[in-house]
N, C-alpha and C positions, 0 to 999 in steps of 0.2 A: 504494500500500500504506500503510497507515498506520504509524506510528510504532514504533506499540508494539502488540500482542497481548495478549491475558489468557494466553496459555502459548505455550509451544511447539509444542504440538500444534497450537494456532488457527492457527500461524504455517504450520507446516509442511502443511497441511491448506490453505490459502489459495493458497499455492504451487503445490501440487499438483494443484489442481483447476483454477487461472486461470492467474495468470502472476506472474513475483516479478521486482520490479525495486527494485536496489539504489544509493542512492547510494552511492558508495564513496570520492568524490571528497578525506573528511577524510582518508581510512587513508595518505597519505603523500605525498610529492613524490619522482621517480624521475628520474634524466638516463642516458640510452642513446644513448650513442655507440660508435663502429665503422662501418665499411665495411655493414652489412647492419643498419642502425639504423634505416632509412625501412621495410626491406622487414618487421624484426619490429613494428613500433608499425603498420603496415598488419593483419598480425595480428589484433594486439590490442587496437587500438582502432577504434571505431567510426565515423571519421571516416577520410578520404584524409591521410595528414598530407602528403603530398606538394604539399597546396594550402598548406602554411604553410611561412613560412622557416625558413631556421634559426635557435636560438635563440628563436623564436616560443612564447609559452606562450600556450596557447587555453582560455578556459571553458566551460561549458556549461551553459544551464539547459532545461528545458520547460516550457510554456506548455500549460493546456488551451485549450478551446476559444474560451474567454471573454478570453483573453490573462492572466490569475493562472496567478502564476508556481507550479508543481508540486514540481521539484527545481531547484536552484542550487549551482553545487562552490563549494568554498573559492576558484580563483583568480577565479571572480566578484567574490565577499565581495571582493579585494583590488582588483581595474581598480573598481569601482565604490563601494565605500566601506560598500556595505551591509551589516551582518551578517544570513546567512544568514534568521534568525528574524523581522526586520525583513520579508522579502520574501517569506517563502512566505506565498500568496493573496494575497499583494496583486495588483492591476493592473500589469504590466508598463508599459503603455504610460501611464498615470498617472503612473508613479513614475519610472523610468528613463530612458523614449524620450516625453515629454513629448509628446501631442497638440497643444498649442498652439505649441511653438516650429517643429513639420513634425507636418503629420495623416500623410504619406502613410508612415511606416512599419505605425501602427494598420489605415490602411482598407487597405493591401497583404493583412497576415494576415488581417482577416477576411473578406476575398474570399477569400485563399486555402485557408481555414479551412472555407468555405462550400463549396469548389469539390472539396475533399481534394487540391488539387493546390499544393504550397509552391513558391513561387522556391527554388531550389536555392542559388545563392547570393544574396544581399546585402549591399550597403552602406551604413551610416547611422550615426548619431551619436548617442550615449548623453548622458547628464548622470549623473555623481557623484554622491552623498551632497554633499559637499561645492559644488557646482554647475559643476566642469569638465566643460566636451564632450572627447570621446572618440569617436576613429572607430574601428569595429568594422569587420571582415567577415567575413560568417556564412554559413554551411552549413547548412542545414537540411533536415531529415527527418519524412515525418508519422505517427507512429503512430497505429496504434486499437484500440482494448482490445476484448474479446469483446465489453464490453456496447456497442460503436459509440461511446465518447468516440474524440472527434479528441484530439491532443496532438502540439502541434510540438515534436520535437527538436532543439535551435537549439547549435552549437558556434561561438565567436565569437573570431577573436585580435584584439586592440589594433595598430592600423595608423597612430595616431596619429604618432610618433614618423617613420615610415616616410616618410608621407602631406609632414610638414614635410618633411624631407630631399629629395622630392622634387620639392618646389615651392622651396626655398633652390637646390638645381641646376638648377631650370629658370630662378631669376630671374637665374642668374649665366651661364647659357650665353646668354641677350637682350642682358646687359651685355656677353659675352663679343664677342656677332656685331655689337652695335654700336660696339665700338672700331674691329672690322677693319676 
């Protein structure tokens, strides 16, 4: 959808005849907690949150078919350093997931891109605004608009942090079994 409309009516007229999709990602930051906190954000969000820990905050952006990026939330803008405006059209895999440093996250999507059939999950490695890697893993969904555009919908948590933790426990339990 674009941006802006010459009125309300174009707007609501566009909607109503295709399809209307909303970022909504700036209108706020929300914490749900309780006992039945997995089963409401199942709900209402788009995503399994049950594939994410707790405490996990996930972004999301889509990709058409070309990998330019469509919509990007706000906690993108923050694990990545981008602002938003920076990155819509650009090339994802140019800018982000770098071709050169690993081709295979680029030539993954556009076989899958090609095929309509997405890996469901993934793992791989971003690069910052500022040039830190970042390991991601992503969930992804393929939509296709009435007029046959592909568009992957990609939900991504930061596993970095994780990913250490659990290679500092794996090199301490080697240390561990080579004392005994």
């Amino acid at each position: 959808m674009p941006v802006w409309y010459t009125g309300v009516l174009d707007e609501h007229n566009a909607v109503r005849k295709a399809a209307g999709l909303f970022d909504v990602a700036h209108m706020g930051v929300f914490e749900i907690v309780g006992p039945h906190a997995a089963e409401f954000l199942d709900l209402v969000c788009s995503n399994y949150v049950r594939w994410f820990d707790p405490g996990t905050s996930f972004y999301a952006y889509f990709l058409d078919q070309d990998g330019r990026v469509v919509i990007f939330n706000a906690r993108g803008e923050e694990v990545t350093g981008y602002p938003r405006a920076e990155l819509l059209g650009k090339d994802w895999f140019s800018t982000v997931a770098p071709r050169e440093r690993d081709p295979r996250p680029a030539a993954t999507f556009a076989e899958d891109m090609a095929t309509r059939k997405l890996h469901r999950e993934i793992e791989n490695n971003i690069r910052t605004r500022t040039g830190e890697e970042r390991r991601i893993v992503w969930r992804n969904s393929l939509m296709v608009t009435p007029d046959g555009q592909r568009i992957s919908v990609a939900v991504g948590a930061d596993i970095t942090e994780q990913r250490k933790a659990q290679a500092e426990l794996h090199r301490y339990r080697h240390h561990l079994e080579a004392l005994v």
